[in-house]
N, C-alpha and C positions, 0 to 999 in steps of 0.2 A: 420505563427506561427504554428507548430505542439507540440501537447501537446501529448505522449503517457503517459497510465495511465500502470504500472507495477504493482511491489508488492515484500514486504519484502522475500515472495517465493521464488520471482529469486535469494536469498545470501540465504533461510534461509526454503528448503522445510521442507515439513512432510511427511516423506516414506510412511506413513502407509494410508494416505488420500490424497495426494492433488499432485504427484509427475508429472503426464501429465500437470496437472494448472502452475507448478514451472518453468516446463520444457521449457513453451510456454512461462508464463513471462520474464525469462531468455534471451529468440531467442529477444523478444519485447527489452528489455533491451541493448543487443548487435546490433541489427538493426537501432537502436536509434541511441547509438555513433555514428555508419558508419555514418549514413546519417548524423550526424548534420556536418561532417567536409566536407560532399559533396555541401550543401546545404545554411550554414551560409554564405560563400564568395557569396553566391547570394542574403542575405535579408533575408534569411526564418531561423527561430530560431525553435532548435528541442530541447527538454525537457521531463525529466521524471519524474512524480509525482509515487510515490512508498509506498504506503500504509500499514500498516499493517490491524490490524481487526480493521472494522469499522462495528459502527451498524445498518447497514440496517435493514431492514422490515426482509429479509431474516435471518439474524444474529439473530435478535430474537427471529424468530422462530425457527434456531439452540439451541440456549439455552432452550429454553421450552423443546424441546425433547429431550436434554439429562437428565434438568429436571424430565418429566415424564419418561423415560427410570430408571434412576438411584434413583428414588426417593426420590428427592432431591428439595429443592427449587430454585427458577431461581435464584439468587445471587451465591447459591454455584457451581451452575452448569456455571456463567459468570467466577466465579473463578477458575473451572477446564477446560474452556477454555484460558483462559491468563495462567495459567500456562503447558497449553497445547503449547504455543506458548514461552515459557522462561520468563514468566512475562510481565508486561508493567508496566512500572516504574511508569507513571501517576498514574495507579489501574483505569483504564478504557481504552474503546477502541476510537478511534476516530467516531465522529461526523461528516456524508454525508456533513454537512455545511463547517465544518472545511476543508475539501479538497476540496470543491468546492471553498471559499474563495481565497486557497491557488490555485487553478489553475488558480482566477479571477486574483489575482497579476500577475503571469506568463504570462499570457498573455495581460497585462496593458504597458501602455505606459513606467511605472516607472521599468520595467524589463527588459527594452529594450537591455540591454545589456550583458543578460545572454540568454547564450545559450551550448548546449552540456551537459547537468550535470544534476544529479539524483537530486530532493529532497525527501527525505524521511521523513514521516508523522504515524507516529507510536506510540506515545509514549514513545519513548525509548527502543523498543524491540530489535532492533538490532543497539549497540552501532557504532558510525560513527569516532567518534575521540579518 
């Protein structure tokens, strides 16, 4: 079982910050398909969990500093991040647990027969159907 972890960057950069991170997710994303149809006729299932903003340790302390930069409080500075991002329909970002769960399933016995294909973990940031 391979699990790569992507991100909503690969469909959905941001020119002004993040376009080498997008870039790389992307190759990760494309790399992914390839192999999983090289790899699945042998056993081995390839999958991509694709995140948008989750709030790491890191994440919050992006918010503090746009916070203090902008002088602002941390809520309205989490809000001028999601709509830095086109909103997140939830009105929050995802939870380190929340995609670690979702990678526990993937690679659980009860998954056993998905392979090749994104999920995206987002909130709703970038619409799928």
């Amino acid at each position: 079982m391979i699990v790569h972890v992507t991100s909503i960057q690969s469909q959905l950069p941001l020119p002004e910050a993040t376009m080498a991170y997008a870039a790389a997710k992307a190759a990760l994303s494309n790399y992914s398909k390839g192999l999983s149809k090289e790899v699945s006729p042998k056993g081995i299932r390839v999958v991509r969990v694709s995140p948008g903003w989750v709030e790491t340790e890191a994440a919050v302390g992006l918010v503090q500093g746009i916070a203090r930069e902008n002088h602002i409080d941390e809520d309205a500075a989490r809000s001028r991040l999601m709509a830095s991002l086109g909103g997140i329909p939830i009105g929050r970002p995802a939870k380190p647990r929340e995609v670690a769960d979702l990678v526990a399933f993937l690679v659980s016995a009860q998954a056993a027969s998905i392979t090749g294909t994104e999920f995206v973990i987002d909130g709703g940031s970038v619409p799928t159907a």
